[in-house]
N, C-alpha and C positions, 0 to 999 in steps of 0.2 A: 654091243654094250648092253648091260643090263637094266630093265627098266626101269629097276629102282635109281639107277644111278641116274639114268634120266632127267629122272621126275626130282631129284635133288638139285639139278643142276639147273633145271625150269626154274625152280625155287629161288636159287640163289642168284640169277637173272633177274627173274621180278623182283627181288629186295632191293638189286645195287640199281634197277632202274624207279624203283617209288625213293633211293636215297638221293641220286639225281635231282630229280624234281622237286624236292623236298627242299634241300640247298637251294636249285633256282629260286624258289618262291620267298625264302628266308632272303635272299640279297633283294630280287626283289620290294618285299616289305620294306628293308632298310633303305631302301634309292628314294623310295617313298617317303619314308619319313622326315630324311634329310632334305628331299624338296618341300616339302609341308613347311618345315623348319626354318627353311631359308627363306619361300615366300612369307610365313609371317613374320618373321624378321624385317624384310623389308617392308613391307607395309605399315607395320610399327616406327619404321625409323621414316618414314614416308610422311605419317599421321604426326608424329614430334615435333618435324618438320615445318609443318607444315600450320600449326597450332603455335610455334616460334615464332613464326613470321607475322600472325596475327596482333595487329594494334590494340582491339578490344577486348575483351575478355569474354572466353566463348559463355554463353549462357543458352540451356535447354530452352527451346522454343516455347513450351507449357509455363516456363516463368515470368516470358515479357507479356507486358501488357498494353496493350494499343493503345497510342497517345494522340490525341486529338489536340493541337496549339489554340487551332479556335475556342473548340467548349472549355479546354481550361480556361483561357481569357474571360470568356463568359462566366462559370463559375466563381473567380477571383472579383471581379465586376459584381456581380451578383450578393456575393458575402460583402464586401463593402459597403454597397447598397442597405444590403441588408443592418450590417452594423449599425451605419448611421441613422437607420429609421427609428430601430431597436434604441439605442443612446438618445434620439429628439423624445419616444414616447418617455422615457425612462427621466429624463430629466422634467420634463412638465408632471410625469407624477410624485414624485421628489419633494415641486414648489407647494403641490396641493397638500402631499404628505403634512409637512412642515406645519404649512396653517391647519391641518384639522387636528393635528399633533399638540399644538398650542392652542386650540379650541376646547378641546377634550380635557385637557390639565386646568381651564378657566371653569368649567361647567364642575369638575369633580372636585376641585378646590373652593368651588364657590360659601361654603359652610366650614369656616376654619375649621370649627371645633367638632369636627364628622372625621375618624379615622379609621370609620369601615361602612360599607355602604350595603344596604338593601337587595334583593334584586327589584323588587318595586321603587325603589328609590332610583335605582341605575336603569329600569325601561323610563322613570321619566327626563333623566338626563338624555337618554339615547333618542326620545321622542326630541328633545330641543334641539340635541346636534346635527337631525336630518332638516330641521326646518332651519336650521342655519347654512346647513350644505348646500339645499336645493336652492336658498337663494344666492347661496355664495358661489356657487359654480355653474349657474342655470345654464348658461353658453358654452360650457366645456361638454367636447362629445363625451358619452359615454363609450366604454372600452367594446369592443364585440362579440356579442355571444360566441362567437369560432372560438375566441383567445381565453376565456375564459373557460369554455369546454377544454378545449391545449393545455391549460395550465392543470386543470384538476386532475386528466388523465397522465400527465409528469408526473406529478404529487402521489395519485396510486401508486403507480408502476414501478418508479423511484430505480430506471433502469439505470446503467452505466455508460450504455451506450443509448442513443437513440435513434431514431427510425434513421433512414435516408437523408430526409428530409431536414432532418437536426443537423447536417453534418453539412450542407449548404447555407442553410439561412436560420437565424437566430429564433429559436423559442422559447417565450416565456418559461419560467420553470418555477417564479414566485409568486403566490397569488397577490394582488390587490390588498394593501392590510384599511381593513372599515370596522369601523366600532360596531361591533354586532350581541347580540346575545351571546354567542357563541365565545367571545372573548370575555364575557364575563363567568363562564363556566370553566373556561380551563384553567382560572385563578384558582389558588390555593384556599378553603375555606378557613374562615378564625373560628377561635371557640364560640364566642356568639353565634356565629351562624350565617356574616356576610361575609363580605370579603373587601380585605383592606384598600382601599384608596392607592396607595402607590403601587400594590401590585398590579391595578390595570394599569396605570399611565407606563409600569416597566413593562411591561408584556407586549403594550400596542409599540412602544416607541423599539421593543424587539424587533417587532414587523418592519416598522420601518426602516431599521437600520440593514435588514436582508435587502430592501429593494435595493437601495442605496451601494450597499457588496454587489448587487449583483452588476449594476451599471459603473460599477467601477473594475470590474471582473473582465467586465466585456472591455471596457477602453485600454487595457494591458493586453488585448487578445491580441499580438500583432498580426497571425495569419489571416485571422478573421473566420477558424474553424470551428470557432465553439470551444478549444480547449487552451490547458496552459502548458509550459513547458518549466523546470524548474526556475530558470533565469526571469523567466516573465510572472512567475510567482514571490522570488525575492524583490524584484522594481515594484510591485503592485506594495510591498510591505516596506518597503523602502519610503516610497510616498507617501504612506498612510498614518506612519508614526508621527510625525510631526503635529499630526490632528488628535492622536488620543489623548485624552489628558492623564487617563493611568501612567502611559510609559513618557511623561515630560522629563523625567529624569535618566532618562538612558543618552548616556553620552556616544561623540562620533567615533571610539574608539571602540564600543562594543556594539553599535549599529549592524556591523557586515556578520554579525556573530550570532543577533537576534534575529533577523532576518534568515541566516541560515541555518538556527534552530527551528524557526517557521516553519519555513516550507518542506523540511524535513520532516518534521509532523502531520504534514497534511499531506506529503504523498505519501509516507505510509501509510496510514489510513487508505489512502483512494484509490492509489497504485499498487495493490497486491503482487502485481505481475509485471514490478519492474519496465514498462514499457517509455519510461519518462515523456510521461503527459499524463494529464486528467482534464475531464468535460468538468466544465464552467457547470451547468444543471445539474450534477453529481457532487458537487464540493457545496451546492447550495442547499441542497436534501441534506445531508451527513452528519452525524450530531458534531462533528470538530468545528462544524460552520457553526455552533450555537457559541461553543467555546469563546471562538474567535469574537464573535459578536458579544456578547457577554464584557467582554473584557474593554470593548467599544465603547461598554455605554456607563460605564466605570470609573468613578472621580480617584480612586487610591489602587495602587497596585495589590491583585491578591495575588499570594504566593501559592495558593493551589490550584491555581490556573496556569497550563503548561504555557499559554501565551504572555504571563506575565513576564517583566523581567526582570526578576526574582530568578524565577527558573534558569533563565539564559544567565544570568551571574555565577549560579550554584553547577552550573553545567559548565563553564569555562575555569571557573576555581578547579574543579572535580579534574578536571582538562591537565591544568596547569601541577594539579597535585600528584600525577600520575608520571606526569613527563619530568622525570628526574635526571635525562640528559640533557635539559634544555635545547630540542629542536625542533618542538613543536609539528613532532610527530613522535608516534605509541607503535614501539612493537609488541610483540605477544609474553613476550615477560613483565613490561610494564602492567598491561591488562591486567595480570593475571594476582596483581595488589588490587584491585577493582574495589569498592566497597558500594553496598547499595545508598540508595538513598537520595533525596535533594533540598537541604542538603544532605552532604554527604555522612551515615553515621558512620564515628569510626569508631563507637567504643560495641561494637554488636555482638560480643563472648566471643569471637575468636582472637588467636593470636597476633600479633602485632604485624603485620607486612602478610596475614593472609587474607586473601577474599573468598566469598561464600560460592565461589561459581566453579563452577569443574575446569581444571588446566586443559582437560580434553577438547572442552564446548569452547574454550576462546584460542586452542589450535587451529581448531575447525573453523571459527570463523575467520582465522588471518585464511585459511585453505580456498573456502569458499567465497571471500566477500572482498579483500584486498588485492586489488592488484597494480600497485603502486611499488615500483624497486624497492625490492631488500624488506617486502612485507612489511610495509609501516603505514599507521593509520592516522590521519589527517582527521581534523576537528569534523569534517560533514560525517564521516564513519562512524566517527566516537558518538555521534548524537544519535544516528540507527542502535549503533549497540545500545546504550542508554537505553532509548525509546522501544528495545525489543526485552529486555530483560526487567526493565522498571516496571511495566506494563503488566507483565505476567500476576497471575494467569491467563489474564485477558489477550488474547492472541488473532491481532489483526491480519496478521501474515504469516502463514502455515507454513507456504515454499520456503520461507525462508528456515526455518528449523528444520523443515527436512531434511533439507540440502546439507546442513551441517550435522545430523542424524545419521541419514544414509551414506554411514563411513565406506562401503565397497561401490556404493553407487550401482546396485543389485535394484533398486525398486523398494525394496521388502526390510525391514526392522521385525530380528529375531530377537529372541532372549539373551544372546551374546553379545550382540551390540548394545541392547540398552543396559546391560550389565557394564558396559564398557566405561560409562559414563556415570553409571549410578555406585562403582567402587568408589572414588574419591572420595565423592557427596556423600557415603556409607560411614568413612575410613575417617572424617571431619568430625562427625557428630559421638564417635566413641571416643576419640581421642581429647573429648570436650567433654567426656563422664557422662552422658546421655543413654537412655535405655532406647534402641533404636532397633527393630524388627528386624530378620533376618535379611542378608541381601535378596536372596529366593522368594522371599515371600511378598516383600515390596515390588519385586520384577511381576513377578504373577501377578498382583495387584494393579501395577502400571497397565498392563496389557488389557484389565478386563475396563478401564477406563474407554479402549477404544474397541466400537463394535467393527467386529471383523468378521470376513467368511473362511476363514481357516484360523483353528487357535493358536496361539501364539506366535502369529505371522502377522503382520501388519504393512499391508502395502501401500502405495503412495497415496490414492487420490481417495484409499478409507482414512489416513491422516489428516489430508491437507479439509475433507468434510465431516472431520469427528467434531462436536462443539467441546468437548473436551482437551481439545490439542493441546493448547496452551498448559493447563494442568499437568498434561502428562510430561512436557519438558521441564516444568518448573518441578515436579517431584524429582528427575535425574540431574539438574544442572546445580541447583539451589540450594543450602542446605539449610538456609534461613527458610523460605519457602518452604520443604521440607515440611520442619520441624515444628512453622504456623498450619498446616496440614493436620499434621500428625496429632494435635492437641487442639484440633478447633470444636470439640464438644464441651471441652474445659471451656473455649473461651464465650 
């Protein structure tokens, strides 16, 4: 044989035996795969199983948190304790309040015909009321230097939360109100040159009525943690009406209505971040607590105080004016007749059955904020929206327009989205004969209201810390807004 033919035939040997082996290993592979297959299979349907059969609901060990029965006992023991000290000190300073309260009104009323006072006149009234204190109270301890260091360091800080130590046992967070020089400076001066007589007795009898909130603050606390919950913010107003003499005229049918206009005012404010609660020391810092107290110490209802109830009337008319199925609930076509105002105006240049607010921004909010069947909003909602749109520019709560903002839920508001919203509010004001800047140029405008680290991109938490926020939704939502914008060098 020849050797080529050989050496062909070598060749063709070694092919058919590397194709041999070559198939072994390929079946191989697959026997493998299908037992890989089949064990995970089963230990999937093993682990199902086996998670089925369980009563409790498994939770990742890094979530539970060691529970001690005793030191809660102690703790719950401890804020009670605590409560009740806080509530004895509170009420003995209260009766003292009272009389140096009506001490102070006898000494600065003493000279009918005096309708503004000195500061020399007022160190020598101040000099009579210590030497009437010291002998009026000569046996009452004084308070301790700790609590009064506690208090001033609240008063700095003015945190939301506070230490550890606030979160067991009650700390002051109101100073002591004492006729000081100091209160006669933070009076308003008259043209003369002093300052009137009733402004200190309103001022002090200010202070007073904050102690007064706060130990009634704390006796609605039912946990005993220092905060409130919204339910135990409505009873706390609930209670307290009967004693203002502003609101003697708000009857039992609009009661549950004013009460949850309340406190829906004041956890906006305090609650940014929806958590429902707020600390009792944070609602007594906050300027809505001055409001509230204001309105305390008040013989006549005023209508531009949101705690009047004025408000709460013009807020349940506005309610009732909207809800045109009679069922006392708004869905997003009702809204969308909105008119600002409280009352409500209806005659504002647009046309008859439109509102000044973008159809967009009140889709969004049924999107983001209702979640009650069939998208319909209930009077506590209606007073957020109110209380988020009336308000503006002023913008207590950023999360919340975001959230209705960021249509893809990306993070990030481009020039497309907020074009999205500023058509409408664009497409209002021509159609009402107004000379209104181009959409482009207002969008550009909008953007440079928020500092940003890339241009015209705006991400979440440069929003939610721009001081401008509020501004820059009421330029796309608003066309009233807008349009007092647009011409406020005229005004």
């Amino acid at each position: 044989m020849p050797v080529a033919d050989v050496a062909e035939e070598a060749c063709l040997s070694l092919v058919k035996a590397f194709r041999c082996v070559a198939e072994k290993g390929l079946l191989q592979d697959d026997a493998d795969a299908e037992s890989w297959a089949r064990e995970v299979a089963r230990i999937n349907a093993e682990a199902q199983k086996a998670w089925g059969e369980q009563k409790i609901p498994f939770i990742p060990a890094m979530y539970l948190r060691r529970r001690d029965p005793a030191a809660e006992k102690a703790l719950r023991l401890l804020r009670t304790t605590s409560k009740a000290f806080e509530l004895n000190l509170r009420f003995r300073e209260i009766e003292q309040l009272d009389e140096m309260h009506a001490k102070l009104w006898e000494l600065l009323s003493a000279d009918k015909t005096r309708m503004t006072i000195t500061i020399t006149e007022y160190m020598k009234i101040l000099k009579k009321f210590k030497a009437w204190q010291e002998e009026r109270f000569e046996s009452t301890p004084k308070s301790s230097p700790q609590r009064e260091v506690s208090v001033r360091s609240a008063q700095q800080e003015c945190l939301d939360d506070t230490t550890p130590l606030g979160n067991v046992v009650y700390l002051a967070s109101v100073m002591q109100p004492r006729p000081s020089i100091q209160l006669y400076l933070s009076c308003p001066r008259s043209p003369a040159g002093g300052v009137e007589v009733v402004h200190i007795y309103q001022r002090f009898a200010r202070q007073v009525s904050l102690v007064k909130c706060e130990a009634e603050l704390i006796m609605w606390d039912t946990n005993n943690d220092g905060c409130l919950v919204e339910e135990e913010m409505e009873s706390y107003v609930r209670d307290l009406v009967p004693r203002i003499e502003a609101l003697r005229d708000i009857t039992d049918d609009i009661l549950p209505f004013y009460c949850c206009a309340v406190s829906r005012r004041i956890f906006w404010a305090l609650d940014p971040g929806s958590r429902g609660f707020i600390r009792i020391d944070a609602l007594l810092q906050s300027p809505v607590m001055d409001e509230w107290v204001s309105l305390q110490l008040m013989r006549e209802d005023q209508p531009r105080n949101w705690f009047s109830a004025a408000i709460t009337s013009n807020l349940y008319d506005k309610f009732l004016y909207l809800d045109t199925r009679n069922r006392g609930t708004l869905n997003a076509d009702d809204m969308k007749r909105y008119k600002k105002g409280l009352p409500t105006v209806m005659d504002d240049g647009l046309p008859a059955g439109v509102g000044p607010l973008s159809s967009l921004f009140i889709d969004r909010f049924f999107e983001t904020n209702v979640t009650m069947a069939n998208s319909e909003l209930d009077f506590r909602k209606f007073v957020d929206f109110v209380v988020a749109v009336e308000f503006l520019p002023s913008c207590q709560k950023p999360l919340f327009f975001w959230n209705i903002l960021d249509i893809e839920g990306s993070g990030y508001l481009r020039p497309v989205h907020v074009n999205l919203f500023f058509r409408e509010t664009h497409a209002k004001l021509v159609a009402a004969g107004l000379e209104v800047p181009s959409r482009e140029t207002v969008v550009q405008e909008a953007f440079d209201l928020i500092s940003t680290a890339e241009p015209l991109c705006i991400s979440r938490e440069e929003f939610i810390n721009a001081p401008q926020a509020g501004l820059f939704v009421a330029l796309l939502i608003d066309c009233l807004s807008f349009w007092t914008y647009e011409n406020r060098e005229q005004r």
